[in-house]
mmCIF file of the N, C-alpha and C atoms, coordinates in Angstrom:
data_MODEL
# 
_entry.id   MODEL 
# 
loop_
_atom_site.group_PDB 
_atom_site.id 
_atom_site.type_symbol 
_atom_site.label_atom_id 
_atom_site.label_alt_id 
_atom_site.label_comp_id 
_atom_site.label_asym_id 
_atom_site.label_entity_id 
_atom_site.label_seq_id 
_atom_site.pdbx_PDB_ins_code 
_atom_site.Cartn_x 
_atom_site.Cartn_y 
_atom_site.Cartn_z 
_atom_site.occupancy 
_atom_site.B_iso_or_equiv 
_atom_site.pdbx_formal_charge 
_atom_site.auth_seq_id 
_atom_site.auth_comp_id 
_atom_site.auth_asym_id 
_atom_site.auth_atom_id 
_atom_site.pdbx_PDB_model_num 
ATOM 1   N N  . UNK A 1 1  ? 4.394   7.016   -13.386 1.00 0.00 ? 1  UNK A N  1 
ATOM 2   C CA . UNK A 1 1  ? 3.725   6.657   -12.138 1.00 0.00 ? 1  UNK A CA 1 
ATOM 3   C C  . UNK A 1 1  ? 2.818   5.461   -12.428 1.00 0.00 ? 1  UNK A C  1 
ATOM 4   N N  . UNK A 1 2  ? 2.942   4.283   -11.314 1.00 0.00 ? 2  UNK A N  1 
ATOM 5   C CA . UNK A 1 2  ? 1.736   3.401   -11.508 1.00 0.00 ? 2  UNK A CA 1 
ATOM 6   C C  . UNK A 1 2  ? 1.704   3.180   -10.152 1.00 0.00 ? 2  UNK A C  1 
ATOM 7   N N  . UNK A 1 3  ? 0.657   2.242   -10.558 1.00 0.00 ? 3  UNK A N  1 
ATOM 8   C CA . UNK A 1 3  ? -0.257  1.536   -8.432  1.00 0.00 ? 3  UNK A CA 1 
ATOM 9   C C  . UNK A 1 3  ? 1.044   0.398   -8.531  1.00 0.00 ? 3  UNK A C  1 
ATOM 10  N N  . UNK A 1 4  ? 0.836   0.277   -7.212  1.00 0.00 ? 4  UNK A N  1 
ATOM 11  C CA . UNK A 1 4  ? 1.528   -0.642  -6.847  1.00 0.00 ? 4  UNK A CA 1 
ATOM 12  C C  . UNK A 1 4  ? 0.978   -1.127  -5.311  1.00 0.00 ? 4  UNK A C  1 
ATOM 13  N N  . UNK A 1 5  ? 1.135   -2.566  -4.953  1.00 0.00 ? 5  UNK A N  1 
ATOM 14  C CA . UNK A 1 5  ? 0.228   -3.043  -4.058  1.00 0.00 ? 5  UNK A CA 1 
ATOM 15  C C  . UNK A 1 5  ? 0.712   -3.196  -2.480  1.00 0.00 ? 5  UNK A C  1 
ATOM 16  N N  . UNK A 1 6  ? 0.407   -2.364  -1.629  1.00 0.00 ? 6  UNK A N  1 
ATOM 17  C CA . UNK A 1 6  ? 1.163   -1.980  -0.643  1.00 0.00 ? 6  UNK A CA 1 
ATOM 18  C C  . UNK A 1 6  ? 1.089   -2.682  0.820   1.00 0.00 ? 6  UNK A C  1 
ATOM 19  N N  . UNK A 1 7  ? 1.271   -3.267  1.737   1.00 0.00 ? 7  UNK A N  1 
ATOM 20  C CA . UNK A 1 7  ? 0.983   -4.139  2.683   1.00 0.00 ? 7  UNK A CA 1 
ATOM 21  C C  . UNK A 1 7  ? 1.699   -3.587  3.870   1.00 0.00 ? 7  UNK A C  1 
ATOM 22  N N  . UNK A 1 8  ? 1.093   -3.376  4.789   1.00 0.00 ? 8  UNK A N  1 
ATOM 23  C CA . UNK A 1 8  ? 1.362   -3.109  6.196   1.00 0.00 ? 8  UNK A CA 1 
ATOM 24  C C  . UNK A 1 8  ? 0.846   -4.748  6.958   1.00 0.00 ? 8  UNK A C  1 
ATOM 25  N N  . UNK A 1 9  ? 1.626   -5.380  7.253   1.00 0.00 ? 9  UNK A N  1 
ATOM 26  C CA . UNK A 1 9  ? 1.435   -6.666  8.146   1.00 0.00 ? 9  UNK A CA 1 
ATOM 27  C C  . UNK A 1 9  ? 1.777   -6.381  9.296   1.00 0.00 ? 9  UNK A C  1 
ATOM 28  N N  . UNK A 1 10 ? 0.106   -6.609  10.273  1.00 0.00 ? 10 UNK A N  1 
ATOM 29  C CA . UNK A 1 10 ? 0.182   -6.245  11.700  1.00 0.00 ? 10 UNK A CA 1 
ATOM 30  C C  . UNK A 1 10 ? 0.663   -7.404  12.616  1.00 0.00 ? 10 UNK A C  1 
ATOM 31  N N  . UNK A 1 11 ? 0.431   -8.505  12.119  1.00 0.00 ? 11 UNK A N  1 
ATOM 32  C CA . UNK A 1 11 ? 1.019   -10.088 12.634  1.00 0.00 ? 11 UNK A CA 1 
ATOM 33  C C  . UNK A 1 11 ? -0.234  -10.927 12.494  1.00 0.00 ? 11 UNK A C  1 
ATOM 34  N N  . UNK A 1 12 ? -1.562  -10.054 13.156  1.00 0.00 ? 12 UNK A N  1 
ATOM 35  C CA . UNK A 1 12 ? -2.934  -11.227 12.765  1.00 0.00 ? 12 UNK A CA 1 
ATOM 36  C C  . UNK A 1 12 ? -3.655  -10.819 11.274  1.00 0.00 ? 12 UNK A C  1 
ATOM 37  N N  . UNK A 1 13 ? -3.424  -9.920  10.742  1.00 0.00 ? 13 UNK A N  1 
ATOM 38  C CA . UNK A 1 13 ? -3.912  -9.311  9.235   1.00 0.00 ? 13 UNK A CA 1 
ATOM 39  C C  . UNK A 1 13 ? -2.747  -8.436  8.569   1.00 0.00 ? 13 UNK A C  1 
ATOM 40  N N  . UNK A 1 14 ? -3.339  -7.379  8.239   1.00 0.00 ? 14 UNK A N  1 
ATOM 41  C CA . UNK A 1 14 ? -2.404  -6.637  7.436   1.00 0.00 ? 14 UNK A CA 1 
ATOM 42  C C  . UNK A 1 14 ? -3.640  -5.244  6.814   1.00 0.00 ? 14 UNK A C  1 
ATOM 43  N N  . UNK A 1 15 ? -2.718  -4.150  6.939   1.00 0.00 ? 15 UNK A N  1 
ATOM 44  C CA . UNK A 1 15 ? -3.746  -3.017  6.098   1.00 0.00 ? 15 UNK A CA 1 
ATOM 45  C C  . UNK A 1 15 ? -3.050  -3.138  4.589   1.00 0.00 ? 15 UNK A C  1 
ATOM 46  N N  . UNK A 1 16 ? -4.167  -2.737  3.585   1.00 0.00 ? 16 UNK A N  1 
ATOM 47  C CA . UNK A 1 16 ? -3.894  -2.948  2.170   1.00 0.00 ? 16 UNK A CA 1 
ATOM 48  C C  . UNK A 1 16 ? -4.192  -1.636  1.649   1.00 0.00 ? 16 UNK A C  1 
ATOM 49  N N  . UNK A 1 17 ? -3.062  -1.470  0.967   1.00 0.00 ? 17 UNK A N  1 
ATOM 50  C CA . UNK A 1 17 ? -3.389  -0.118  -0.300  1.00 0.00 ? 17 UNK A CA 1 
ATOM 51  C C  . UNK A 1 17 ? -2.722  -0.259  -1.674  1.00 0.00 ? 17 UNK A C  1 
ATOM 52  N N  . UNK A 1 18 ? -3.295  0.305   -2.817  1.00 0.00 ? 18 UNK A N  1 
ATOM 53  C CA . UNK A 1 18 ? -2.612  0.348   -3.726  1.00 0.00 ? 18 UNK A CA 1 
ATOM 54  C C  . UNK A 1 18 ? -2.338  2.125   -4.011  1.00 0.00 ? 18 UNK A C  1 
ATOM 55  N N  . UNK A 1 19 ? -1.032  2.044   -3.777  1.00 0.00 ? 19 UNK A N  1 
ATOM 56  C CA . UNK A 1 19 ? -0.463  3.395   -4.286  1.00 0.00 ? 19 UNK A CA 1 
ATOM 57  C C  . UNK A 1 19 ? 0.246   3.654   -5.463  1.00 0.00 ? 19 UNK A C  1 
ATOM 58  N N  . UNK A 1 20 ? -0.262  4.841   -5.975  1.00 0.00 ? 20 UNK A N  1 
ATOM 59  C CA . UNK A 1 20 ? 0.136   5.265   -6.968  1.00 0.00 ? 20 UNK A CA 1 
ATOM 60  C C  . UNK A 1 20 ? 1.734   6.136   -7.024  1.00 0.00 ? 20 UNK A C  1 
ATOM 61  N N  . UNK A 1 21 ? 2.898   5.665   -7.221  1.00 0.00 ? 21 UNK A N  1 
ATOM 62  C CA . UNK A 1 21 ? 4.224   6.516   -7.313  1.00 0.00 ? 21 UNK A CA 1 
ATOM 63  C C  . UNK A 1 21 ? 5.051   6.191   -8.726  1.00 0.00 ? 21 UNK A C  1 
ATOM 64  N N  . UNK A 1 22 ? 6.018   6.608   -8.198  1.00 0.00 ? 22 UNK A N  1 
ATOM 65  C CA . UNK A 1 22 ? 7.193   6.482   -9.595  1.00 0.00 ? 22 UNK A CA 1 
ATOM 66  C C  . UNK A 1 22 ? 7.921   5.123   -9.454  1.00 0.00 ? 22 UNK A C  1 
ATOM 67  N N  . UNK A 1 23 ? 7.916   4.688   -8.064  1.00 0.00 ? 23 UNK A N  1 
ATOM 68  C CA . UNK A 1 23 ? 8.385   3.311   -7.611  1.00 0.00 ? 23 UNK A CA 1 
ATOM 69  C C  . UNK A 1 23 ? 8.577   3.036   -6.590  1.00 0.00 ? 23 UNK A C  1 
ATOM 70  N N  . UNK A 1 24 ? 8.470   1.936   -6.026  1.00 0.00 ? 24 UNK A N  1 
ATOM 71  C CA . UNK A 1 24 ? 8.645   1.016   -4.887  1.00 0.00 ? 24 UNK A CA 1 
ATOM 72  C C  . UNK A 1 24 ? 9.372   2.101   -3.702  1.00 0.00 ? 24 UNK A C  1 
ATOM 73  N N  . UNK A 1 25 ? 10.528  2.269   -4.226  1.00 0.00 ? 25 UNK A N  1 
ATOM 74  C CA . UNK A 1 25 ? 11.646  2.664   -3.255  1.00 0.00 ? 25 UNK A CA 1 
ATOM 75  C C  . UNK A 1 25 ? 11.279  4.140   -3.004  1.00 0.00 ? 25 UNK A C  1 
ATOM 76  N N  . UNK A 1 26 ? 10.161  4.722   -3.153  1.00 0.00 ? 26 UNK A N  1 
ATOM 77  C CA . UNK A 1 26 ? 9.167   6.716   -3.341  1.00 0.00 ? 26 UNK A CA 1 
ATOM 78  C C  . UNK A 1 26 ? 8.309   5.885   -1.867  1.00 0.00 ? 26 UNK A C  1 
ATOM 79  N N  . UNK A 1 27 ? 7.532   4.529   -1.823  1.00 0.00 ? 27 UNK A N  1 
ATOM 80  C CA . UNK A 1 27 ? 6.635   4.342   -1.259  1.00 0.00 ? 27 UNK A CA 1 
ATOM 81  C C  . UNK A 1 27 ? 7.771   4.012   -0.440  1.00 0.00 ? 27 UNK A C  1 
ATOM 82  N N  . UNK A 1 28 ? 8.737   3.198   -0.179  1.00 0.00 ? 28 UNK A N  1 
ATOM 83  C CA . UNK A 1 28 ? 9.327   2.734   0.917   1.00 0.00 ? 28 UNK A CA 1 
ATOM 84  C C  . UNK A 1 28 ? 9.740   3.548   1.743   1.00 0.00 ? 28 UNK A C  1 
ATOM 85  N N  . UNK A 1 29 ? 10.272  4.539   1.166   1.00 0.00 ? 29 UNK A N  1 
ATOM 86  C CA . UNK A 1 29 ? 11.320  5.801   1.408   1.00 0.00 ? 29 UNK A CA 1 
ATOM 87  C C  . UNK A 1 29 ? 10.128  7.190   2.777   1.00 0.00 ? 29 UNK A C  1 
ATOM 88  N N  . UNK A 1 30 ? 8.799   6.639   1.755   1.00 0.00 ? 30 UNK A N  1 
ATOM 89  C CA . UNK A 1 30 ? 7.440   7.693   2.542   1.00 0.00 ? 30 UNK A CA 1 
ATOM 90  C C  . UNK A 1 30 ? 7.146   6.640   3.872   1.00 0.00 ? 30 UNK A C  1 
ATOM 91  N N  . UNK A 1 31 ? 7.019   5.253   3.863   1.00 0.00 ? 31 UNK A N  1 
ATOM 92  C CA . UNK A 1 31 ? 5.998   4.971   4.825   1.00 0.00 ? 31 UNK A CA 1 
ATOM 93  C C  . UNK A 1 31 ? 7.513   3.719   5.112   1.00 0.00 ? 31 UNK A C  1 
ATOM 94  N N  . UNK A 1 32 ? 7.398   3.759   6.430   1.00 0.00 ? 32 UNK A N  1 
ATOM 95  C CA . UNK A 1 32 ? 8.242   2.592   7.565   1.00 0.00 ? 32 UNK A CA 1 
ATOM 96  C C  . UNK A 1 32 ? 7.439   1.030   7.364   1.00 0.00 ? 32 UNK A C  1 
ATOM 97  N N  . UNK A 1 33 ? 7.889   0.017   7.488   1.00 0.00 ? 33 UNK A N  1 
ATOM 98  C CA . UNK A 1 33 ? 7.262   -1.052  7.557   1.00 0.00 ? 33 UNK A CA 1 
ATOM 99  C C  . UNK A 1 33 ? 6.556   -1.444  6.511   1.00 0.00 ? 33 UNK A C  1 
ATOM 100 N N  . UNK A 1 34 ? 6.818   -1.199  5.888   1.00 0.00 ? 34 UNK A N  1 
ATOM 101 C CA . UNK A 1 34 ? 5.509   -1.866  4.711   1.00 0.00 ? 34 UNK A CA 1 
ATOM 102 C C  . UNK A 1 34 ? 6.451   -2.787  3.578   1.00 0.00 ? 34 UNK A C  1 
ATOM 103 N N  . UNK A 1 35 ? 5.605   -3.653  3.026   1.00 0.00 ? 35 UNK A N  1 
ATOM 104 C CA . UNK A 1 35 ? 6.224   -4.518  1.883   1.00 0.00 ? 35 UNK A CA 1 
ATOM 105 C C  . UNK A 1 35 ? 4.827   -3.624  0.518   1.00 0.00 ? 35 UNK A C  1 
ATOM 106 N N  . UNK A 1 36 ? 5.712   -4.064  -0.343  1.00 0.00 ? 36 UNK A N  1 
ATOM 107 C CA . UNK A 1 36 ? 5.927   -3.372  -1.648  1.00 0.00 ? 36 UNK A CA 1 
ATOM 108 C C  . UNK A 1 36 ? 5.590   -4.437  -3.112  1.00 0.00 ? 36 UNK A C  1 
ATOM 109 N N  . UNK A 1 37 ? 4.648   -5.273  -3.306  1.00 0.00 ? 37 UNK A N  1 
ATOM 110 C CA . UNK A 1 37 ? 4.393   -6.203  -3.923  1.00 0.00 ? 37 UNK A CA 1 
ATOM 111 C C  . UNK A 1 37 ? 3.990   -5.730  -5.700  1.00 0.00 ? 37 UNK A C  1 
ATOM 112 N N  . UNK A 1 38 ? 4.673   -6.286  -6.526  1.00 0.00 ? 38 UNK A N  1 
ATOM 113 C CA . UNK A 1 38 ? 5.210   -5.993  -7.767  1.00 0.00 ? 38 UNK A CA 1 
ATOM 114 C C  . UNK A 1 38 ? 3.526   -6.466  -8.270  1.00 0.00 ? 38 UNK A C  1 
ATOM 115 N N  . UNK A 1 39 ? 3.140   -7.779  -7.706  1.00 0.00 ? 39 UNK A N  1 
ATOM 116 C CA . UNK A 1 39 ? 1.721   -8.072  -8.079  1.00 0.00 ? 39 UNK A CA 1 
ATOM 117 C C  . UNK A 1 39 ? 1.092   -8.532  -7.085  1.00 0.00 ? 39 UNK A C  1 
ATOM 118 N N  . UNK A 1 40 ? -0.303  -8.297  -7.601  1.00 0.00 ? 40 UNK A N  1 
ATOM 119 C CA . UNK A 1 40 ? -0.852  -9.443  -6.074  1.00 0.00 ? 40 UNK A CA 1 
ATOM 120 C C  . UNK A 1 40 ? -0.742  -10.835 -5.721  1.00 0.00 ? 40 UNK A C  1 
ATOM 121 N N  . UNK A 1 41 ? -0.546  -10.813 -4.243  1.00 0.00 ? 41 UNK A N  1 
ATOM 122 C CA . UNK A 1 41 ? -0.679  -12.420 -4.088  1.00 0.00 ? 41 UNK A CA 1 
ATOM 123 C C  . UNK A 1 41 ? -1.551  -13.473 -4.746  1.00 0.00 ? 41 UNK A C  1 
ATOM 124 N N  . UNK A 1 42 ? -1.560  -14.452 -4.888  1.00 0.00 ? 42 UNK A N  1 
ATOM 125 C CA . UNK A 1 42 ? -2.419  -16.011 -5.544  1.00 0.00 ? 42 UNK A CA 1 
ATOM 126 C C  . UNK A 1 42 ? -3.870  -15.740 -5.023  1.00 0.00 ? 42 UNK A C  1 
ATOM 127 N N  . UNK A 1 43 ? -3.883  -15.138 -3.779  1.00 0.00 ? 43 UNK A N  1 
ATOM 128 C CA . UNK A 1 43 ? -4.943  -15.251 -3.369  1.00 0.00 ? 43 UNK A CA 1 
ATOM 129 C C  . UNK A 1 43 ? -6.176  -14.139 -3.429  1.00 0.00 ? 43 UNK A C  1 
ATOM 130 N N  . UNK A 1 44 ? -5.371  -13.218 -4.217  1.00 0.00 ? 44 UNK A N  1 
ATOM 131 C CA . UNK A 1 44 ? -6.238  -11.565 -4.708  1.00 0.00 ? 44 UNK A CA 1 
ATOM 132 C C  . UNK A 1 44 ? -7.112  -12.135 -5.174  1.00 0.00 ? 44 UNK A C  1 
ATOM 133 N N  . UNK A 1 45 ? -8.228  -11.471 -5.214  1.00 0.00 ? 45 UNK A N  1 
ATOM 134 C CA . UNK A 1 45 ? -9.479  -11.617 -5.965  1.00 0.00 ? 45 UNK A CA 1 
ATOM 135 C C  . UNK A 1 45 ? -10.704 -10.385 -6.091  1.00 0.00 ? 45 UNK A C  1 
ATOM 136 N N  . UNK A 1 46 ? -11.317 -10.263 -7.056  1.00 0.00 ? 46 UNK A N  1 
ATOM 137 C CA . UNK A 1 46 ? -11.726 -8.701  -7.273  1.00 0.00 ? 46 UNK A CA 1 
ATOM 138 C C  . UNK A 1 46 ? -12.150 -8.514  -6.565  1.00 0.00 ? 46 UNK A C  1 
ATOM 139 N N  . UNK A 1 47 ? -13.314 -9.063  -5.119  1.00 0.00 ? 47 UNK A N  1 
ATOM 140 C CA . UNK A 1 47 ? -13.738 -8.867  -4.214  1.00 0.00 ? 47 UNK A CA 1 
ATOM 141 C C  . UNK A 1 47 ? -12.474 -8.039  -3.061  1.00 0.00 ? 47 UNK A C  1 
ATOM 142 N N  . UNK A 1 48 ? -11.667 -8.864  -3.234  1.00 0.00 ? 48 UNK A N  1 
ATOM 143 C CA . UNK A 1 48 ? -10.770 -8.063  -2.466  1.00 0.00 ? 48 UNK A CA 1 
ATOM 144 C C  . UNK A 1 48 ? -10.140 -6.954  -2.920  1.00 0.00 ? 48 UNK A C  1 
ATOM 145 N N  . UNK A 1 49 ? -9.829  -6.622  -4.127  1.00 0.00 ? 49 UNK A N  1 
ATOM 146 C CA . UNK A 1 49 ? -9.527  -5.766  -4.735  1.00 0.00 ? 49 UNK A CA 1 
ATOM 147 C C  . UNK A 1 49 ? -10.567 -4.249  -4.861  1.00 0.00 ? 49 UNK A C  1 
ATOM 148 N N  . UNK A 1 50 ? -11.845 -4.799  -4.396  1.00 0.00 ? 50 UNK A N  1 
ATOM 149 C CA . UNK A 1 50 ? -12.711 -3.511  -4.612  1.00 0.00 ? 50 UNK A CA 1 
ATOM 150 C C  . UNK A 1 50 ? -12.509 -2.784  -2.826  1.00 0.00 ? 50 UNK A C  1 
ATOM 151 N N  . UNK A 1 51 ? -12.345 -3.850  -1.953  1.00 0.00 ? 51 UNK A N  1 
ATOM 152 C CA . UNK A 1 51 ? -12.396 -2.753  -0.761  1.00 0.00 ? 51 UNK A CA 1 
ATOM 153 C C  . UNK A 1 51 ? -10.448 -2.440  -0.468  1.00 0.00 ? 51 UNK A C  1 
ATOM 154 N N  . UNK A 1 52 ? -9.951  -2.674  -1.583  1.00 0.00 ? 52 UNK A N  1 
ATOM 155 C CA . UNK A 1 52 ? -8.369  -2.045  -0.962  1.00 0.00 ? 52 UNK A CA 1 
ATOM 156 C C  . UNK A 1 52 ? -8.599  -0.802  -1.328  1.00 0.00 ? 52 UNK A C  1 
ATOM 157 N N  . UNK A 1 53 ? -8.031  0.282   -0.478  1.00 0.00 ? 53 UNK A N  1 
ATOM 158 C CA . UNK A 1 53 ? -8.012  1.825   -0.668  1.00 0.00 ? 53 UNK A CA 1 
ATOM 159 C C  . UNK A 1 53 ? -7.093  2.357   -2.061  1.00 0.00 ? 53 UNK A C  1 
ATOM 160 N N  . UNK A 1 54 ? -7.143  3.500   -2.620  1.00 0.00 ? 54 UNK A N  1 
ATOM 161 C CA . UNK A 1 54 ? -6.640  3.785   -3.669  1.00 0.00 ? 54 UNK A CA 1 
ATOM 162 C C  . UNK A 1 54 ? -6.074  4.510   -3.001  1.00 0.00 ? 54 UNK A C  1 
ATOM 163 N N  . UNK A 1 55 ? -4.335  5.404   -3.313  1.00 0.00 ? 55 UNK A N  1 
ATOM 164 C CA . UNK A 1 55 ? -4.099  6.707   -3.042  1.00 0.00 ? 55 UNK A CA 1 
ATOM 165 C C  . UNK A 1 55 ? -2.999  6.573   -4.243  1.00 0.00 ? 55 UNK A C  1 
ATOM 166 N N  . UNK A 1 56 ? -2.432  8.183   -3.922  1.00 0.00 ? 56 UNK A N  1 
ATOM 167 C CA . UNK A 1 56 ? -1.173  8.686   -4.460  1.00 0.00 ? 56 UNK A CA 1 
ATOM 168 C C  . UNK A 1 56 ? -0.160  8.670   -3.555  1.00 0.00 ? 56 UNK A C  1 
ATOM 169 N N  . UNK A 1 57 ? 0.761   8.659   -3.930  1.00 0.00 ? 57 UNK A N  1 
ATOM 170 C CA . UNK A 1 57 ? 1.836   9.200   -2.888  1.00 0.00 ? 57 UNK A CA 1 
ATOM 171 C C  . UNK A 1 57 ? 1.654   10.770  -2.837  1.00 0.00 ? 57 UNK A C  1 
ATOM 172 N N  . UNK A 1 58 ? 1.362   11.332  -3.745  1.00 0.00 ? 58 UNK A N  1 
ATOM 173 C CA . UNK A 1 58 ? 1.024   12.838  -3.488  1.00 0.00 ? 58 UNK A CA 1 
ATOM 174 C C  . UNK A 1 58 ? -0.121  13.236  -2.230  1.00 0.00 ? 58 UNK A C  1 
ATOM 175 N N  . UNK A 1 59 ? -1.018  12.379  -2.206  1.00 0.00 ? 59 UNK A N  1 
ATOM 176 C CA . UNK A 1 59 ? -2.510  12.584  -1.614  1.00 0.00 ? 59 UNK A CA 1 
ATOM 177 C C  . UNK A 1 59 ? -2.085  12.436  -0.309  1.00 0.00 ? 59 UNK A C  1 
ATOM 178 N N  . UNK A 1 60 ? -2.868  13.007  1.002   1.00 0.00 ? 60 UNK A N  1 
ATOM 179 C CA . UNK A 1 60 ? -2.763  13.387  1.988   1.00 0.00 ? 60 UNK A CA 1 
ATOM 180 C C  . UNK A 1 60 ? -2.393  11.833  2.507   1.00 0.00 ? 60 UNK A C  1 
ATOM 181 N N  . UNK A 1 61 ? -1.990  11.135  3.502   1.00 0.00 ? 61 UNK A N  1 
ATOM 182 C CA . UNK A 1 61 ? -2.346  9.762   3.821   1.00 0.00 ? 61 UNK A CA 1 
ATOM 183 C C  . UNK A 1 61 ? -3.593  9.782   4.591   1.00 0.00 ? 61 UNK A C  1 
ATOM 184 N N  . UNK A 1 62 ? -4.372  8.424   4.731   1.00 0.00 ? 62 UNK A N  1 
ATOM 185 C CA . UNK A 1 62 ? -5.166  8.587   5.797   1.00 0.00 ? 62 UNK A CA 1 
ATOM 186 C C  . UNK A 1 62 ? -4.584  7.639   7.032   1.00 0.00 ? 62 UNK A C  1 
ATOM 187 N N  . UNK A 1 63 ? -5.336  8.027   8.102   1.00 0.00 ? 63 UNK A N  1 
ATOM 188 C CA . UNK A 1 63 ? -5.299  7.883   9.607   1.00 0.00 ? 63 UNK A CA 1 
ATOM 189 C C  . UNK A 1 63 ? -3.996  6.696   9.411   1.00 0.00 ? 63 UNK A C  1 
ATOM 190 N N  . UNK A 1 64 ? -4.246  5.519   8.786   1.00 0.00 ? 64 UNK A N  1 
ATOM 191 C CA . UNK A 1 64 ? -3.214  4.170   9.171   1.00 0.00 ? 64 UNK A CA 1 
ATOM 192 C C  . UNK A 1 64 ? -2.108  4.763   8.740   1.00 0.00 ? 64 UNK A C  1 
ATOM 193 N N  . UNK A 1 65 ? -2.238  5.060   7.355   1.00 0.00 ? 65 UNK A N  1 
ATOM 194 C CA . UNK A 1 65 ? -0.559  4.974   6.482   1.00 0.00 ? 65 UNK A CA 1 
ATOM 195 C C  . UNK A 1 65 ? 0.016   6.664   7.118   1.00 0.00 ? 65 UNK A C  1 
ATOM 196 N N  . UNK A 1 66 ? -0.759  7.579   7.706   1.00 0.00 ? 66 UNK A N  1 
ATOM 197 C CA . UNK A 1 66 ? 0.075   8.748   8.717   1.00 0.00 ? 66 UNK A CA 1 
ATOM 198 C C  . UNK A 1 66 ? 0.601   8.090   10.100  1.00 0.00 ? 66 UNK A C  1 
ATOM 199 N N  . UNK A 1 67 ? -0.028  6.936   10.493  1.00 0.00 ? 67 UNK A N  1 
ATOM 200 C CA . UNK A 1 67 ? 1.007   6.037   11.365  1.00 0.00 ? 67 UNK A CA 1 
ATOM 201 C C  . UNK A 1 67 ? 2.150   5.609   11.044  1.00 0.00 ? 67 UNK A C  1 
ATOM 202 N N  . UNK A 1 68 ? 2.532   5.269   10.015  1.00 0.00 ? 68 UNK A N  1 
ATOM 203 C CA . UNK A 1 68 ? 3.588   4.986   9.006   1.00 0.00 ? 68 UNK A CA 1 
ATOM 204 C C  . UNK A 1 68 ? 4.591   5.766   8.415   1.00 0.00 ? 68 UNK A C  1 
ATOM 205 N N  . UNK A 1 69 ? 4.031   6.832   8.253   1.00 0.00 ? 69 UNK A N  1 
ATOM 206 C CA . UNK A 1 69 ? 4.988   8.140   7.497   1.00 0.00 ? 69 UNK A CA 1 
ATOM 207 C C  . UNK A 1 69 ? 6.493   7.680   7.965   1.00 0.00 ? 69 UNK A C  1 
ATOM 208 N N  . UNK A 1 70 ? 7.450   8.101   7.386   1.00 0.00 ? 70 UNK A N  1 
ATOM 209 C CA . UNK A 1 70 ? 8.757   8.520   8.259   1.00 0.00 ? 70 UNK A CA 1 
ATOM 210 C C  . UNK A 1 70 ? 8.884   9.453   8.531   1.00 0.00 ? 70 UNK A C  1 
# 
């Protein structure tokens, strides 16, 4: 299992998570719509990195990514 950097793009932003699974295709397979980024974009920076949410794929989702579920 590792994080991996997860993106829901709404068209004017995007919600951000890094989830923890076995791989890409565990997170794709759980949540509709989302891109699946191997690393962060050019433009990551720890500031941004401290307010992205942490989860598991095990862990309950919250409110956005249970919009998402399949």
């Amino acid at each position: 299992m590792r994080p991996y950097l997860v993106c829901y793009d709404y068209g004017m932003g995007g919600l951000w998570w890094w989830i923890t699974a076995a791989s890409a295709d565990e997170i794709m397979a759980a949540y509709r719509e989302v891109t699946v980024f191997d690393e962060p974009p050019q433009w990551w920076n720890d500031e941004v990195d401290r307010l992205t949410a942490r989860r598991s794929i095990t862990d309950e989702p919250d409110a956005a990514l249970a919009l998402l579920a399949r």
